[in-house]
N, C-alpha and C positions, 0 to 999 in steps of 0.2 A: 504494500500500500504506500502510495505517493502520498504527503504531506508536503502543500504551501501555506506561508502564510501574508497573509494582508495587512498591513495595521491602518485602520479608517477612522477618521469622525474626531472630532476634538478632545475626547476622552481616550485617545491612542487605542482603541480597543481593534484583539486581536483575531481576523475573521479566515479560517482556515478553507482552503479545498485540497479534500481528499480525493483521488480516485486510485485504481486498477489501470495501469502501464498497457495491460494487453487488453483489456475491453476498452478501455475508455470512460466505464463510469468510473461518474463522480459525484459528489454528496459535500454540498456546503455548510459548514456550521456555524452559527452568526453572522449572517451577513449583518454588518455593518456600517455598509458601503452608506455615507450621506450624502456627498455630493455627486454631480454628473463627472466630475475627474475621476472619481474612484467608482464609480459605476464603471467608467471604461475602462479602470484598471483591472476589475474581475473581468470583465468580456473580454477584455485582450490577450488576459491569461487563459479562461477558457478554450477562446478560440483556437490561439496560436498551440494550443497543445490538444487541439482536436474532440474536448470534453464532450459528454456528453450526461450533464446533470437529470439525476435523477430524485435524487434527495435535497431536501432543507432543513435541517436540523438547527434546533434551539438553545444551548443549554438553561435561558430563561429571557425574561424580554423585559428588561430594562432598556430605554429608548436607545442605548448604544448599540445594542445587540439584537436592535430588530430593526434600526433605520431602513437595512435594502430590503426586506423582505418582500414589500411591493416592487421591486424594481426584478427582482430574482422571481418573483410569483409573473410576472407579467411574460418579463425575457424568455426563461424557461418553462413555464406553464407548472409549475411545481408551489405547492401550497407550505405553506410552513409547517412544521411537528412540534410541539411543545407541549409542558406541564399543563392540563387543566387549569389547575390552582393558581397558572400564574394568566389564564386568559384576560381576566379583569386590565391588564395592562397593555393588551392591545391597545381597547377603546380607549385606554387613557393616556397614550402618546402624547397630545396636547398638553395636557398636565402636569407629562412627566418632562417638556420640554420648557414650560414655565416655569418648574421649578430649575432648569440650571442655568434659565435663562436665554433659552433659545427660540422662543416665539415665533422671533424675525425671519427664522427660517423655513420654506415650506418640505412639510414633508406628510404623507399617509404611509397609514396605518396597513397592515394585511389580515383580514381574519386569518383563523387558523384552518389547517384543512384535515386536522384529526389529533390525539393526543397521542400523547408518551407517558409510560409507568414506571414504577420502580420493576425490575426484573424482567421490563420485556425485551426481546431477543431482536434484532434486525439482522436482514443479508443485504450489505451493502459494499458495494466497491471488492468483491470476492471475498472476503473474512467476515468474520461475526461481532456484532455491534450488541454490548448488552450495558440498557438503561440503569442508572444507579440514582434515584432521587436523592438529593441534598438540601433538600430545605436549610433556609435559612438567610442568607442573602439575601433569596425575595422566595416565597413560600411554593413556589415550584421550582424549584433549583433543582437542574439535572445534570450529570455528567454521562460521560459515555465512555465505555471501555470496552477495546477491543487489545482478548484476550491471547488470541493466537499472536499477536504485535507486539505486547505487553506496554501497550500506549492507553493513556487516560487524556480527555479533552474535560478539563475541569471547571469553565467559565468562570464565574467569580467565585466557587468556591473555596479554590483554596490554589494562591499564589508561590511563587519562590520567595521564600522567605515571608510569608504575610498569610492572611484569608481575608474573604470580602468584605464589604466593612454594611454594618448592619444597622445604620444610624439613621436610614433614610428609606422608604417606598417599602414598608412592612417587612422591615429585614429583624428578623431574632438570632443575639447573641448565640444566646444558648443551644438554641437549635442548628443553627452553624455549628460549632463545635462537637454535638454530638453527631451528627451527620458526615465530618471529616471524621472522627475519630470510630466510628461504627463501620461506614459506610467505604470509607475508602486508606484507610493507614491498617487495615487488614490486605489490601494488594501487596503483592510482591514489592521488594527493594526495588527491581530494576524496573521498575514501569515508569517510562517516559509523560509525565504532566507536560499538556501542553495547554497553558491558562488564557484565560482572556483578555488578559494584559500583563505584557511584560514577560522577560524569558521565560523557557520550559525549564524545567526540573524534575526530580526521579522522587518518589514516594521515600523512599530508602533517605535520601538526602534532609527531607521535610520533618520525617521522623525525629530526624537528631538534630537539626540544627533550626528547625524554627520555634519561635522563641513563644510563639502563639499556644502551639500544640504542648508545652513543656509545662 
């Protein structure tokens, strides 16, 4: 499995496409993409490497991480996946865009086109994709690990060196915490995190040196 990544949108947030080298799928995860540069910078990638999207995946939809989802829903005809619990934040893009102050700029919303659970299983991009809820951040927080790769796409939940910060759009401490500590500091050392901003890191590494988890 191919791994790029994009960094979009004012908040640096990190918008991956995965695919399969010999098919061609590929499966986006937070699109991010806000403006029309960075719109053409995932089509350009796309194209130039012959993609053929199949997937849109969520890890949760704070306005940063769902900016392109209409822009990917229209391009590719492909709906977004996400938490139930976090749908209420579709509709509330506007709001979530007043509070950081981003009004002035336009952007829509993408309903969703079906949900995601804790433990369900995807065949995406040739390997297997299994959902890990993390609530906390924002109360549909999802991660995705694929196990045969020993790779984890952990969106805000838990950074190199840091975890999401839970002080704003219904984010619980506590519940963060036990969701990294449950949910995913039982993965292998070597499983490659690749977060939603800011470098990857390996489980193994976070274990011991982040100062959050300690």
């Amino acid at each position: 499995m191919n791994i790029h990544v994009l960094t979009f949108n004012p908040f640096q947030e990190n918008t991956y496409i995965i695919y399969n080298e010999q098919t061609k799928e590929a499966a986006i995860i937070d699109a991010g993409c806000m403006f029309e540069k960075e719109q053409q910078q995932l089509e350009n990638y796309i194209e130039d490497n012959c993609l053929k999207v199949k997937y849109l995946l969520n890890t949760h939809l704070h306005l940063d991480h769902q900016f392109g989802n209409h822009f990917v829903a229209n391009k590719y005809g492909v709906l977004p996946l996400a938490s139930k619990e976090d749908e209420p934040l579709v509709d509330a893009l506007p709001e979530q865009a007043a509070l950081f102050g981003l009004s002035r700029f336009k952007m829509e919303s993408q309903q969703l086109g079906g949900y995601l659970e804790n433990g369900q299983i995807l065949q995406l991009c040739g390997t297997t994709c299994q959902v890990i809820a993390t609530p906390g951040h924002s109360p549909g927080g999802l991660c995705f690990y694929f196990p045969e790769e020993k790779i984890l796409f952990s969106g805000d939940t838990l950074f190199a060196g840091g975890i999401g910060r839970t002080d704003v759009l219904r984010g619980d401490y506590r519940q963060l915490l036990k969701s990294i500590h449950q949910r995913l500091m039982v993965l292998p050392d070597e499983t490659v995190v690749y977060c939603g901003h800011g470098p990857h890191t390996t489980i193994g590494h976070e274990r011991i040196h982040n100062l959050y988890l300690n």
